[in-house]
C-alpha positions as CSV (number, residue, x, y, z in Angstrom):
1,X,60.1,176.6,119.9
2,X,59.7,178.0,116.2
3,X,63.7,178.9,116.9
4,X,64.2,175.3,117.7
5,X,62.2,173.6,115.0
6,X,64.3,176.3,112.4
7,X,67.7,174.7,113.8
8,X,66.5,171.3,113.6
9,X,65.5,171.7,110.0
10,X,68.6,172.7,109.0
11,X,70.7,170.5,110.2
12,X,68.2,167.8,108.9
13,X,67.9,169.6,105.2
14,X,71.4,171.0,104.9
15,X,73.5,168.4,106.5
16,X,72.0,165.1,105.4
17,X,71.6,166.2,101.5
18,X,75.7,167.8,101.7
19,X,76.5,164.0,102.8
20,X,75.0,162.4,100.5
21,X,76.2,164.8,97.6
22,X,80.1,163.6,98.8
23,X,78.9,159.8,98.1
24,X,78.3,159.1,102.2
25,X,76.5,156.2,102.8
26,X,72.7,157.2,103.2
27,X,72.6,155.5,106.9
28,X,75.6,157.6,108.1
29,X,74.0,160.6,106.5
30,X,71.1,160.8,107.9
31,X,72.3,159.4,111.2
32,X,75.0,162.5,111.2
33,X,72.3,164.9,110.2
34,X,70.2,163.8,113.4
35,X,72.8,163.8,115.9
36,X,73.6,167.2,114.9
37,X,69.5,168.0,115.4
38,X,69.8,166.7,118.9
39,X,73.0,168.7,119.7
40,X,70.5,171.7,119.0
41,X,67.6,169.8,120.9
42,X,69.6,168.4,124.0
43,X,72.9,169.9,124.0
44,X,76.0,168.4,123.1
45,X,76.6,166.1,126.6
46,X,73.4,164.3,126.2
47,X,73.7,163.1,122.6
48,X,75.4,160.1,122.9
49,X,73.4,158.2,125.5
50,X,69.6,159.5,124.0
51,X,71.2,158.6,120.7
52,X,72.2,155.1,121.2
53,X,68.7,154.4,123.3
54,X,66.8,155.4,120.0
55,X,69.2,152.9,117.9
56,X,68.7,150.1,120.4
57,X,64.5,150.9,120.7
58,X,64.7,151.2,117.0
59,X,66.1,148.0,116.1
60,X,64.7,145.8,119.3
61,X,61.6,144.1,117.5
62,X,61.0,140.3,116.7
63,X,59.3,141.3,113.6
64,X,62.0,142.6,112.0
65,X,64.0,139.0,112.8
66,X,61.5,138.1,109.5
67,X,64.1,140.1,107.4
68,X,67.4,138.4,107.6
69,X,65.5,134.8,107.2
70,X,63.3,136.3,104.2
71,X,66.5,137.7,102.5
72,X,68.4,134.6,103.2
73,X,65.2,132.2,102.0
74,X,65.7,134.7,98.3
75,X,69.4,133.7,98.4
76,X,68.5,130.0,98.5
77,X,66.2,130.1,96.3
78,X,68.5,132.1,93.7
79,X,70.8,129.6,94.1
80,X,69.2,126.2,94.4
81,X,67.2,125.9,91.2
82,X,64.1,127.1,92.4
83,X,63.7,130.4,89.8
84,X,64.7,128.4,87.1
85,X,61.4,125.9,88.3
86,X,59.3,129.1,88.6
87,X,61.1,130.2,84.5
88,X,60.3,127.0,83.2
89,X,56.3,127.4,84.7
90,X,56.3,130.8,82.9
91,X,57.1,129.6,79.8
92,X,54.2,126.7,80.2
93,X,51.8,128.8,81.2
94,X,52.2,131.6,78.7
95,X,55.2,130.4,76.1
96,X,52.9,130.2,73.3
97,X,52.4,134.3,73.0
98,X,54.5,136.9,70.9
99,X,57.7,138.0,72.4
100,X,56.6,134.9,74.9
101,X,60.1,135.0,76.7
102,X,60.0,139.0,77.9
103,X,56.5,138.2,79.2
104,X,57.9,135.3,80.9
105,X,60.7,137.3,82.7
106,X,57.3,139.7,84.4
107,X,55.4,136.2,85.3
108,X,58.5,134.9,86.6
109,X,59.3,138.3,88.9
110,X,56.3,138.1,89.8
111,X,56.4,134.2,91.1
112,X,59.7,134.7,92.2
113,X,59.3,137.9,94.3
114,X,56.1,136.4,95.6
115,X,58.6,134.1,97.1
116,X,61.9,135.9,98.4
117,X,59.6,139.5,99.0
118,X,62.5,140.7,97.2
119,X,62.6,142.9,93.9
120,X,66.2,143.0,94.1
121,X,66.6,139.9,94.7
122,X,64.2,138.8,91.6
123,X,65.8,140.9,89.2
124,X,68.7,139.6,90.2
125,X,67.6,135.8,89.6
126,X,65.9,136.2,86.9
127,X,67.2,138.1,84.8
128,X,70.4,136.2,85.5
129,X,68.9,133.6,83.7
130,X,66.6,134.6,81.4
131,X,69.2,137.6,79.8
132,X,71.0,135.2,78.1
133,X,68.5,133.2,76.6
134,X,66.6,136.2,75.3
135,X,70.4,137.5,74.0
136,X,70.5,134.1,71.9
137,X,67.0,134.4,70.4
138,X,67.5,138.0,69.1
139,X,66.2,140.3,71.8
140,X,67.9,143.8,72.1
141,X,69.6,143.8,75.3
142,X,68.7,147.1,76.5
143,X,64.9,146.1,75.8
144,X,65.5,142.4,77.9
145,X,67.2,144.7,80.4
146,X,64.0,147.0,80.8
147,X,61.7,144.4,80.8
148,X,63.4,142.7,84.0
149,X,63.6,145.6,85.5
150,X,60.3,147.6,85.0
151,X,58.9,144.2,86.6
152,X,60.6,143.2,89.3
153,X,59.5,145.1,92.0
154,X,56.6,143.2,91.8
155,X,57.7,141.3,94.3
156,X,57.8,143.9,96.9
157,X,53.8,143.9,96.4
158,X,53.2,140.3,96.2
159,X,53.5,138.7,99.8
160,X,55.6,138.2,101.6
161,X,57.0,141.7,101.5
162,X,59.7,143.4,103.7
163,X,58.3,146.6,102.9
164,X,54.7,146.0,104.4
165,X,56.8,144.6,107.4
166,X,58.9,147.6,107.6
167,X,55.3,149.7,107.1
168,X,53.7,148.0,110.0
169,X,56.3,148.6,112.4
170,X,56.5,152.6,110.8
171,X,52.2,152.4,111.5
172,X,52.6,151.3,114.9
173,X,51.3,147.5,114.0
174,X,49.4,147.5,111.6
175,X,48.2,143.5,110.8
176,X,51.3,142.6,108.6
177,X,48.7,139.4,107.7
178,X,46.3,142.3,106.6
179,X,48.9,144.2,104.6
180,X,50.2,141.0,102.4
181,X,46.5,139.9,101.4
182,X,46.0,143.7,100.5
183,X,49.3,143.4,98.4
184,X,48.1,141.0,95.6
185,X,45.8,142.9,94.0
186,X,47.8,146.0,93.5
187,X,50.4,143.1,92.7
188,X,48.9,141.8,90.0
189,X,48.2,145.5,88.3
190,X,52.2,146.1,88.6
191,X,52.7,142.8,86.7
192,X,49.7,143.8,84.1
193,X,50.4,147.0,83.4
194,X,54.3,145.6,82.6
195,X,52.8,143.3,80.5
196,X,50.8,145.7,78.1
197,X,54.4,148.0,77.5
198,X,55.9,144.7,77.3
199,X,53.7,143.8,74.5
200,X,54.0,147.3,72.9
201,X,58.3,146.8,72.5
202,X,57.2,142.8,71.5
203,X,54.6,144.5,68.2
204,X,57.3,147.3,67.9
205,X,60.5,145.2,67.6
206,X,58.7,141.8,65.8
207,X,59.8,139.2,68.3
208,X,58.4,136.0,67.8
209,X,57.0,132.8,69.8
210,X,59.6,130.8,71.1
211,X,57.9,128.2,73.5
212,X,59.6,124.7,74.0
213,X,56.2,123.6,75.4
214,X,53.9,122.5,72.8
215,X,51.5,119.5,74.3
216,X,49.3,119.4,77.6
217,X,51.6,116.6,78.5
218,X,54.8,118.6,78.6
219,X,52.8,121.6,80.0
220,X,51.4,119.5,83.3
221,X,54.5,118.2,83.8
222,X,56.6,121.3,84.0
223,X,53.2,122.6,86.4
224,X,53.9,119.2,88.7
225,X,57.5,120.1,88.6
226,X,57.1,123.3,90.2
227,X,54.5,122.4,93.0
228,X,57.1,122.1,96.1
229,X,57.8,125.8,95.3
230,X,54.7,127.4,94.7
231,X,53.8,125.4,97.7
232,X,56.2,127.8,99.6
233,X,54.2,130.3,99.0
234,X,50.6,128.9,100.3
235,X,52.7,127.9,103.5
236,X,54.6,131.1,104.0
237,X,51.1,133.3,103.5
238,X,48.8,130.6,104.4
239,X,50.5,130.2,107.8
240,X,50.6,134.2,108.7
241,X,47.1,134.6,107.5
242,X,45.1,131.8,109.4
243,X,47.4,132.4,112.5
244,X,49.5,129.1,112.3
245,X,52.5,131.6,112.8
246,X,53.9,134.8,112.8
247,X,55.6,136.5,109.8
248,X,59.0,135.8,111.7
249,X,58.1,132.2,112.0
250,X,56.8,131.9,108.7
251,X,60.2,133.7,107.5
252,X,62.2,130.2,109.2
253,X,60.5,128.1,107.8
254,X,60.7,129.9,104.2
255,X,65.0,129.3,104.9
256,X,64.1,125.7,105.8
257,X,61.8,124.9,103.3
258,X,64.0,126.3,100.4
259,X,67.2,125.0,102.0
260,X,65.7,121.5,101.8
261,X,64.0,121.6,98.6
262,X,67.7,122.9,96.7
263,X,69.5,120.2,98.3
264,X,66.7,117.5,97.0
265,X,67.4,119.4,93.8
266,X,71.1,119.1,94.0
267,X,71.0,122.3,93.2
268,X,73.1,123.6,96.1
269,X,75.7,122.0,98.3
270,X,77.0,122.7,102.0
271,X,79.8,124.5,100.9
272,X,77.4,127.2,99.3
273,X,75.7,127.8,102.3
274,X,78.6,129.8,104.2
275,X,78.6,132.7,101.2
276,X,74.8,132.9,101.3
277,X,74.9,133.7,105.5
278,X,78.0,136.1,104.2
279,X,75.9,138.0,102.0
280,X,72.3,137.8,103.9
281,X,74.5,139.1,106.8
282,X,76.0,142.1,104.8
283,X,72.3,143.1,103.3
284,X,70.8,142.4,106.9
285,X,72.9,144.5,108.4
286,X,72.4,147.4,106.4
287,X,69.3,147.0,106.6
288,X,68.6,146.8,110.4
289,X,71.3,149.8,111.0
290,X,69.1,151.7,108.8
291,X,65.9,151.3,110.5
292,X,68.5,152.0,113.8
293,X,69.6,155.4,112.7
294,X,65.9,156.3,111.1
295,X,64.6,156.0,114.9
296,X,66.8,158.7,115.9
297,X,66.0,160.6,112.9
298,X,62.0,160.3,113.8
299,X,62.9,160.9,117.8
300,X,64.1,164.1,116.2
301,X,61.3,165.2,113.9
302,X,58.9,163.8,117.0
303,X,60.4,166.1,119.5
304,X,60.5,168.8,117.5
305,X,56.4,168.4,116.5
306,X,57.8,168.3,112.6
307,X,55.1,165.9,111.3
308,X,52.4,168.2,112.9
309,X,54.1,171.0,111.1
310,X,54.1,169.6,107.8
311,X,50.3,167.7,108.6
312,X,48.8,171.2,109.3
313,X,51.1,172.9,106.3
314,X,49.4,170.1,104.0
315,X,46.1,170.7,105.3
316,X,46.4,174.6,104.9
317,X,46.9,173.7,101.3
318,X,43.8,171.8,100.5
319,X,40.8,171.0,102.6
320,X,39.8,168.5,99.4
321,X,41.4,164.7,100.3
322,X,41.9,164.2,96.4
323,X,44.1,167.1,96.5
324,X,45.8,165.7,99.5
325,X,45.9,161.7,98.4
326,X,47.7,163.7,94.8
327,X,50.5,166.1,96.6
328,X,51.7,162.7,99.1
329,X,52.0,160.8,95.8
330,X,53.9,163.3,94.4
331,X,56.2,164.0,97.4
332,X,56.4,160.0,98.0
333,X,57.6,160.1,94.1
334,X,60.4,162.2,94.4
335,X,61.5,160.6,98.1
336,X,61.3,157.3,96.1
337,X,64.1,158.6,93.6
338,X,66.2,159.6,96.3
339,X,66.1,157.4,99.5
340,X,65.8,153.5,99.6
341,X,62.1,152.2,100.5
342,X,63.0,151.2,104.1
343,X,64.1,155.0,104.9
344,X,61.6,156.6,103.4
345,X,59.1,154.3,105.0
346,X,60.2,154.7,108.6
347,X,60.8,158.6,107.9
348,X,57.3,159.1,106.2
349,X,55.1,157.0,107.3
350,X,54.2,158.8,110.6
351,X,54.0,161.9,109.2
352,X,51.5,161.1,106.7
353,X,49.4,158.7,108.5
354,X,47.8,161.1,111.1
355,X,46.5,163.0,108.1
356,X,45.0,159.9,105.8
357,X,43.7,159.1,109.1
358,X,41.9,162.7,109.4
359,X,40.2,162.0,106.2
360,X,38.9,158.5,107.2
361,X,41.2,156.6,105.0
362,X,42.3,152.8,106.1
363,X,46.0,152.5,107.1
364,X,46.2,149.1,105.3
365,X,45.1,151.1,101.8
366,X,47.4,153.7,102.6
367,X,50.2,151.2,103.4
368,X,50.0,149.5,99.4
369,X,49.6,153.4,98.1
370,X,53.3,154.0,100.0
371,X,55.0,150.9,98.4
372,X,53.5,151.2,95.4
373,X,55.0,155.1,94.9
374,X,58.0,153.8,96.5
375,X,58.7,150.7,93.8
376,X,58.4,153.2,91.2
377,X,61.4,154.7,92.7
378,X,63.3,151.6,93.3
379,X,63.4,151.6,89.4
380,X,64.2,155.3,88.8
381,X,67.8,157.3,89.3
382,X,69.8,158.2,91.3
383,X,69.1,155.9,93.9
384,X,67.5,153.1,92.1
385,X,68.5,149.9,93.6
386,X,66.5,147.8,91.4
387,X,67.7,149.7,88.5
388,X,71.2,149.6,89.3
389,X,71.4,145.6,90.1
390,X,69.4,144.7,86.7
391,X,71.6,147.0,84.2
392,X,74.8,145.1,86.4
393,X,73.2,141.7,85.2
394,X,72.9,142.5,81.9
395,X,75.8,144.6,81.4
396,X,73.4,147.6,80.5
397,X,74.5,151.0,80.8
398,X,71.9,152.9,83.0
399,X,71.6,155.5,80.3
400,X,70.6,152.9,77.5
401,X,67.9,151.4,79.9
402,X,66.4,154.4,80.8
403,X,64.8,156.0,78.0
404,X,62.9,152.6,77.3
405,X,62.1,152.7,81.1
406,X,60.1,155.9,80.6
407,X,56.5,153.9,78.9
408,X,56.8,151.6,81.9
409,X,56.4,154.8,84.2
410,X,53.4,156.3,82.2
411,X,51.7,153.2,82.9
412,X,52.9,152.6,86.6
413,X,51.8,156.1,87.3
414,X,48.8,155.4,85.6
415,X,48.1,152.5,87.5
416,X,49.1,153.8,91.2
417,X,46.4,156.7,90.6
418,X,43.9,153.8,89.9
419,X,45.2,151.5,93.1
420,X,45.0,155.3,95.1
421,X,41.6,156.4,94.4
422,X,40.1,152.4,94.0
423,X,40.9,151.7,97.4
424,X,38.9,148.2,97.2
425,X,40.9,147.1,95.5
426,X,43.5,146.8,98.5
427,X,40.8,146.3,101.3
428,X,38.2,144.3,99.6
429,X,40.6,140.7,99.8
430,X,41.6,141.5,103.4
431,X,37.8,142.5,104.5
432,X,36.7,139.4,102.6
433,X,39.4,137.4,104.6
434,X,38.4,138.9,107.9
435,X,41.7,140.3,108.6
436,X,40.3,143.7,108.8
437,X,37.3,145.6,109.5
């Protein structure tokens, strides 16, 4: 068995990381790296058909249907006029401060991802829309850049989030109602914490107020304006959370909901719709094959009684569940830089959960402590997705964007210690809500 489990390893720790160092695609890696693990486990003859089962078990859920019409519903809603709604609310609501418009692109992330439960996505929209404008008034690019970026995974914490769907099918079904009310807390500190480095480069570089907004009148107006799509948002969360319907439900009527509202808007026409279902297909698919290949990956690791291994190796370190809680933030830190949050969710989530479990933690907690680490990494090289798509909208270099980047991970860091070891403040809205015990 130890003979075995030595084999496996290797091919799992030598293989996938050679692929990935060539430029192969992280789904073909690691699917590669566990078919050559079940050559060693099964023999070669057996591979194919045990292989192909796991794929097939893997990506046969109706939850995960929620995905393609949530990322669908953000393309919409990119498109049909609804971010720039949610912009023109931000600057209403908080236009009259110092540096008003980078603190508008956080609010707006943080409205806009707490509608598509995208932080590509919201990076993508908004900072789209808002980089030129902050261009024209004076803002240093690389800074504007930053600012969208460092904020926009906020929407991967705010409901509705793919990542706490992707987490409850990883947990074995955990309440995905449960796991978005425990999001907006932790939500809200992401957005926050942005906010005070935010204000730091806003004292540093002098920016000024910039609001068009200057009477109650104009401000309630702009409010009114943006009702149908905040509305979205109590129907999409307001429907999974008292039972109306399911996530995947809720993620249909999110496409049909936003697909109405843009064409009111005139926003978006028919012809528009086609390129949408092009690229929601293309980001779907990845997607799904991803979570296909990772339940081959954690057959493997399963079979082979990895996460015991590395449960009682963590254990054998520290009897202390500080200590513990401190080395899976640190380990879910570096995963985050190197492997996408779906991955690294499916791959870790059932190795760590049997010990959080040990020490009487809650699953739900644990679940916002994963995506939290993990947003960190969605903004940090070389994987970096969010990173990546908002230095491409702003023409940014990833070097220039980084240094300023590194304040905004002090105080992430900071905060993810606080949202680790205050774990009310992920279970008291869901306890209060009855969704958990």
């Amino acid at each position: 068995m130890e003979e075995m489990i030595f084999y496996v390893g290797v091919s799992l720790l030598v293989i996938v990381p050679i692929l990935l160092l060539i430029g192969t695609p992280i789904c073909t890696s690691m699917g590669l790296g566990s078919v050559a693990a079940m050559c060693v486990i099964l023999g070669v003859d057996k591979v194919d058909i045990t292989a192909a089962q796991r794929i097939y078990t893997g990506m046969n859920s109706f939850a995960l249907l929620a995905i393609p019409f949530f990322v669908l519903a953000g393309y919409i809603m990119n498109n049909g006029g609804i971010a720039q709604r949610l912009i023109n609310l931000a600057k209403a609501l908080i236009g009259f401060i110092p540096g008003a418009l980078a603190h508008i692109n956080v609010v707006a992330n943080m409205l806009f991802g707490a509608i598509s439960g995208s932080g590509v996505a919201a990076a993508a929209a908004i900072g789209g829309i808002l980089g030129p404008v902050e261009k024209k008034e004076g803002y240093d690019p690389a800074v504007s850049a930053t600012v969208n970026i460092a904020s926009a995974p906020s929407g991967m914490l705010i409901p509705p989030s793919n990542t706490f769907i992707i987490y409850s099918l990883a947990s074995g079904g955990t309440s995905v109602a449960a796991l978005f009310v425990a999001g907006y807390l932790p939500g809200l500190i992401w957005g926050l914490s942005c906010m005070l480095v935010t204000a730091y480069f806003v004292h540093k570089f002098g920016y000024k107020t910039t609001s068009n907004y200057h009477g109650i009148a104009e401000r309630v107006k702009v409010f009114i304006d943006a009702i149908p799509a905040l509305f979205l948002i109590i129907v999409i969360v307001g429907g999974i959370i008292s039972g109306i319907f399911t996530p995947t439900e809720a993620s249909c009527i999110a496409v049909v909901y936003a697909l109405i509202l843009s064409l009111i808007y005139r926003s978006i026409k028919l012809k528009d719709i086609p390129p949408m279902l092009l690229a929601t297909a293309k980001s779907t698919g990845l997607i799904i094959f991803l979570i296909g290949v990772s339940a081959v990956l954690s057959w493997v690791m399963a079979f082979a009684k990895i996460p015991g291994l590395i449960a009682s190796t963590l254990l054998a370190i520290s009897s202390n569940p500080v200590i513990i809680l401190l080395m899976m933030n640190v380990i879910m830190l570096f995963i985050g830089c190197i492997m996408d949050p779906t991955p690294a969710i499916l791959i870790f989530a059932p190795i760590f959960l049997p010990v959080v479990q040990k020490f009487g933690y809650n699953v739900v907690h644990f679940g916002v402590i994963m995506v939290f680490n993990l947003c960190i990494g969605t903004i940090t090289p070389p994987v970096g997705p969010i990173l990546f798509t908002g230095c491409k909208i702003a023409n940014q270099k990833i070097e220039d964007v980084f240094f300023t980047l590194i304040p905004y991970f002090v105080v992430l860091t900071i905060a993810l210690l606080v949202v680790t070891f205050v774990p009310e403040l992920s279970t008291w809205l869901p306890r209060a809500m009855h969704l958990m015990q």
